[in-house]
C-alpha positions as CSV (number, residue, x, y, z in Angstrom):
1,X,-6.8,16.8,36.3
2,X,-7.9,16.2,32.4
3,X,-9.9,13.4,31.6
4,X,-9.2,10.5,29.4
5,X,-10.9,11.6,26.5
6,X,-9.4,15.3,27.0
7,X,-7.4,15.9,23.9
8,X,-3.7,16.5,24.1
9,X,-2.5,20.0,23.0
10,X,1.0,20.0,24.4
11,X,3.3,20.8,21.0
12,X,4.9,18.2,19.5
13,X,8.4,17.3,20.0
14,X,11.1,17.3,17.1
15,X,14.2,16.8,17.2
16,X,17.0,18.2,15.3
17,X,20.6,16.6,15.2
18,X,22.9,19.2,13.6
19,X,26.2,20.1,14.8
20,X,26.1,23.6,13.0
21,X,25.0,26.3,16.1
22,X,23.7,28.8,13.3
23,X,22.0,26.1,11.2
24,X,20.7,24.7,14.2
25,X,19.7,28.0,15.5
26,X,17.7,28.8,12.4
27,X,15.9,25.3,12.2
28,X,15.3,25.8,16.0
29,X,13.6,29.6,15.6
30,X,11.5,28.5,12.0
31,X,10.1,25.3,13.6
32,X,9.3,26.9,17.1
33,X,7.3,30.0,15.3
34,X,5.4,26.9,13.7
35,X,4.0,25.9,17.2
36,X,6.4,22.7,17.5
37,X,8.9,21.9,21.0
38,X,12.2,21.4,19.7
39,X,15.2,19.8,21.3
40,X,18.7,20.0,19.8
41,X,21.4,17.4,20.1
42,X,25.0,18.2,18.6
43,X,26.6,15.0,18.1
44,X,25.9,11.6,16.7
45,X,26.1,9.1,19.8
46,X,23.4,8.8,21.6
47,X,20.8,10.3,19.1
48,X,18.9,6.4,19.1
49,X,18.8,6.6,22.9
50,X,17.3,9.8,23.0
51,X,14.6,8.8,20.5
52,X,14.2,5.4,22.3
53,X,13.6,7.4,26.0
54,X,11.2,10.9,24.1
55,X,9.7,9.4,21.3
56,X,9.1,12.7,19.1
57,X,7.0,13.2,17.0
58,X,9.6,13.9,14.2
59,X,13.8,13.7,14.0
60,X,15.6,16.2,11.6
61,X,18.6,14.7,11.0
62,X,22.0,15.4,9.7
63,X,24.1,13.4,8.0
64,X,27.6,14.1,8.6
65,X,28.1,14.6,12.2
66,X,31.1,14.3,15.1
67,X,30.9,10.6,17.1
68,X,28.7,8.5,14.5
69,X,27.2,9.9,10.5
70,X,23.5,9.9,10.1
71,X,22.9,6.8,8.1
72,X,24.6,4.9,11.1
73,X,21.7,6.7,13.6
74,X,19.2,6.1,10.8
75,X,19.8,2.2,10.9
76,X,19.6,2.3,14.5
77,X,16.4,4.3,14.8
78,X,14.5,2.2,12.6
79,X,15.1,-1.1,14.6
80,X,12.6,0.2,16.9
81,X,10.8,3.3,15.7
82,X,8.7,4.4,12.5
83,X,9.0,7.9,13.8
84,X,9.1,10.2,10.8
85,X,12.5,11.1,10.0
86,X,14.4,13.8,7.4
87,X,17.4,14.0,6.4
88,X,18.8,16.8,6.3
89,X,22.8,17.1,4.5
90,X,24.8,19.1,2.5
91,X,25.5,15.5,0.6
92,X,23.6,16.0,-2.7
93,X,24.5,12.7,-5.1
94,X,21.8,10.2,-6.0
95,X,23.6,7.5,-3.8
96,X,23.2,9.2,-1.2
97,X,19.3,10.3,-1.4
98,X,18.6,6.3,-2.2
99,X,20.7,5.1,0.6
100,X,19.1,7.2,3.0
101,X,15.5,5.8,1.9
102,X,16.9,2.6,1.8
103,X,17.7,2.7,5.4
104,X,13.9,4.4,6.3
105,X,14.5,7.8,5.9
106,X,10.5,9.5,5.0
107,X,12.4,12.5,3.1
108,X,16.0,13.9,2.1
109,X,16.7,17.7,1.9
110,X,19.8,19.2,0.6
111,X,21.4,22.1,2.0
112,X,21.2,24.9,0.9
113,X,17.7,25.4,1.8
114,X,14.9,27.6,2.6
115,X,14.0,26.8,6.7
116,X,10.5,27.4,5.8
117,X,10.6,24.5,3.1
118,X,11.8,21.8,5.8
119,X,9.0,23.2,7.9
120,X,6.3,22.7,4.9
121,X,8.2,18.9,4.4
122,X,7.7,18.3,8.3
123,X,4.2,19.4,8.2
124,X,3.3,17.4,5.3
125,X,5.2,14.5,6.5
126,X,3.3,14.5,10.0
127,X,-0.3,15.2,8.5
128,X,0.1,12.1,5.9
129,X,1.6,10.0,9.2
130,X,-2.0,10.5,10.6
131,X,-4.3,10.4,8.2
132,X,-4.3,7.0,6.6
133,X,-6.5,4.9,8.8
134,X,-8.6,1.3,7.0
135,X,-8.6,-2.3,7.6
136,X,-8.5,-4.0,4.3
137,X,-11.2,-6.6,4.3
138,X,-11.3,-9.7,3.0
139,X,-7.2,-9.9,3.3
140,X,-4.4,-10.8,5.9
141,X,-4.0,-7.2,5.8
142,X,-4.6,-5.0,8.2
143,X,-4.2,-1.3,8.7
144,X,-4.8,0.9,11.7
145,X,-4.2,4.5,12.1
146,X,-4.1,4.6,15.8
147,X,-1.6,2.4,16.2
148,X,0.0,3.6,13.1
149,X,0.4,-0.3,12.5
150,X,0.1,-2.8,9.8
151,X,0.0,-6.2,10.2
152,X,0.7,-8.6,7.5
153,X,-0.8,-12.4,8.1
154,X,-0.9,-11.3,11.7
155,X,2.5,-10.2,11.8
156,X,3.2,-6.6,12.7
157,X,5.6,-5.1,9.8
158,X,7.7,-2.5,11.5
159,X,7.1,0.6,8.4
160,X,8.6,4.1,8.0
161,X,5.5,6.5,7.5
162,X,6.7,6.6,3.9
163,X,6.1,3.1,3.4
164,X,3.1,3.0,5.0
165,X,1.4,5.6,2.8
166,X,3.1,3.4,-0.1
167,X,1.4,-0.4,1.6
168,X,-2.1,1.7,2.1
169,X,-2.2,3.1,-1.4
170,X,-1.3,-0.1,-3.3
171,X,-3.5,-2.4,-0.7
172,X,-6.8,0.0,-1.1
173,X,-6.9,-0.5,-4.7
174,X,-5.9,-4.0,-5.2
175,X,-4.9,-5.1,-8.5
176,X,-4.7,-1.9,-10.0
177,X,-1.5,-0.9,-11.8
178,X,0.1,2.1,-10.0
179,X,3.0,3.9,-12.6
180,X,5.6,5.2,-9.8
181,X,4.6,8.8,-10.9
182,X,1.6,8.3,-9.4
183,X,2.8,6.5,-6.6
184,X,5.2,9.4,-6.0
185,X,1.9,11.7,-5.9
186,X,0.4,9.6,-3.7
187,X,3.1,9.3,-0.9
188,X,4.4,13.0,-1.3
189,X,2.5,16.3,-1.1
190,X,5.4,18.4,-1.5
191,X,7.7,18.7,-4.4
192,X,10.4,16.9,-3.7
193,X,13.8,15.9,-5.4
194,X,12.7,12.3,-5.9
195,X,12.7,9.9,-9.2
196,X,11.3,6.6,-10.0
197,X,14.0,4.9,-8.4
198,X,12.6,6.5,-5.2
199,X,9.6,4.6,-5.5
200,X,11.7,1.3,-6.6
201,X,13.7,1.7,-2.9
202,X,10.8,1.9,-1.0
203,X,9.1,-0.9,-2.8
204,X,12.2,-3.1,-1.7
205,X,11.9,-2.4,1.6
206,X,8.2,-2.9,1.8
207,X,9.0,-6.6,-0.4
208,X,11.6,-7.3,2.3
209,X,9.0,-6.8,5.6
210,X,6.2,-8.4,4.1
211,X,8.5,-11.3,2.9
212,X,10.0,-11.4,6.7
213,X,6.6,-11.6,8.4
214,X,5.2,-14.3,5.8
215,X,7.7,-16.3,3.9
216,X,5.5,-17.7,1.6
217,X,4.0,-14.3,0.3
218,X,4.8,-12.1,-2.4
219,X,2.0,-9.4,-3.0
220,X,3.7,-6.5,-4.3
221,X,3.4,-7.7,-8.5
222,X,5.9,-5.2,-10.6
223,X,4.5,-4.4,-14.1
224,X,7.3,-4.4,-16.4
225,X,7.3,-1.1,-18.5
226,X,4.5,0.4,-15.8
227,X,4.6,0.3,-12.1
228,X,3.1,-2.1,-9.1
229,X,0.0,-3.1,-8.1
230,X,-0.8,-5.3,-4.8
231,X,-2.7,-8.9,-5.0
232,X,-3.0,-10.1,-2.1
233,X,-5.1,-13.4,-3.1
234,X,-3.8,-16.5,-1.0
């Protein structure tokens, strides 16, 4: 038997929802020759469940599918999961990019696409999910990278990785003025078809959890004409 401190070098686990056999296929063959374990699921029901019960590492997931469309599984997912999640659709418009990232989606990619580009987005997106790992002192903030948790006031915020990346930038440099282009930089290592008002979604979101877990707070300052910066004075 491995000891405790033996490190785990079983693959991880993605999965892909996609009800396309040869897209699926593909996705299936370019991820597996990257060294990750990938299960499949065809349909929208019971794509939460199956998160809930194998917690992968990462979910690829379609938006329009049979039994339930991928926003509908993307709500549901992030009631109880940060796991990183991409969406992957043939559905192109703006609204639809934002309303994914509005719902926690880490990443969007349109179809037609290169498979080896999703892998380099899944890669990127799982390295940055692990990296980020400080406690802010001096604050009722507090990061940890094990846990992949932040707590706000003492109060665990429930983040997409995306956010997090977004909470630890701002926090580590408190009260400096981040334009979104840079925040972009910050929170994506890949080009990626994303605008300002990418960085104006996430924001929200991040407002809204911090604003759940302590009423009274408000530490996310926007600079009109610039960007953000984080204050988190009492």
């Amino acid at each position: 038997m491995a000891s405790a401190t033996t490190p785990d070098t079983r693959p991880r686990r993605i999965l892909i929802v996609e009800d396309d056999p040869v897209l699926a296929t593909l996705l299936r063959e370019t991820l597996s020759d990257e060294g990750f374990a990938i299960d499949v699921l065809e349909d929208g029901h019971g794509v939460a469940a199956w998160v809930r019960a194998h917690q992968p590492a990462a979910v690829l997931l379609d938006l329009m599918l049979p039994g339930k469309d991928g926003f509908a599984i993307c709500r549901e997912i992030r009631a109880f999961s940060t796991v990183p999640l991409i969406m992957v659709t043939a559905r192109v418009e703006e609204i639809d990019r934002l309303s994914g990232l509005d719902l926690g989606a880490d990443d969007y990619i349109c179809k037609p696409f290169q498979p080896r580009e999703v892998a380099a987005r899944l890669r990127a997106l799982l390295r940055r999910a692990i990296q980020w790992r400080d406690v802010v002192p001096g604050s009722p903030l507090a990061l940890d990278e094990a846990c992949f948790e932040a707590r706000w006031n003492g109060v665990r915020l429930e983040l997409t990785p995306v956010e997090f990346r977004l909470l630890v930038v701002l926090a580590k440099h408190r009260n400096q003025v981040f334009s979104r282009a840079r925040l972009l930089d910050a929170i994506y290592v890949d080009d990626h078809v994303v605008n300002d008002r990418t960085v104006d979604s996430h924001i929200k979101n991040l407002r809204r959890k911090l604003s759940q877990a302590w009423p009274e707070s408000d530490p996310i300052e926007s600079i009109y004409g610039v960007g953000y910066k984080f204050n988190f004075a009492r």
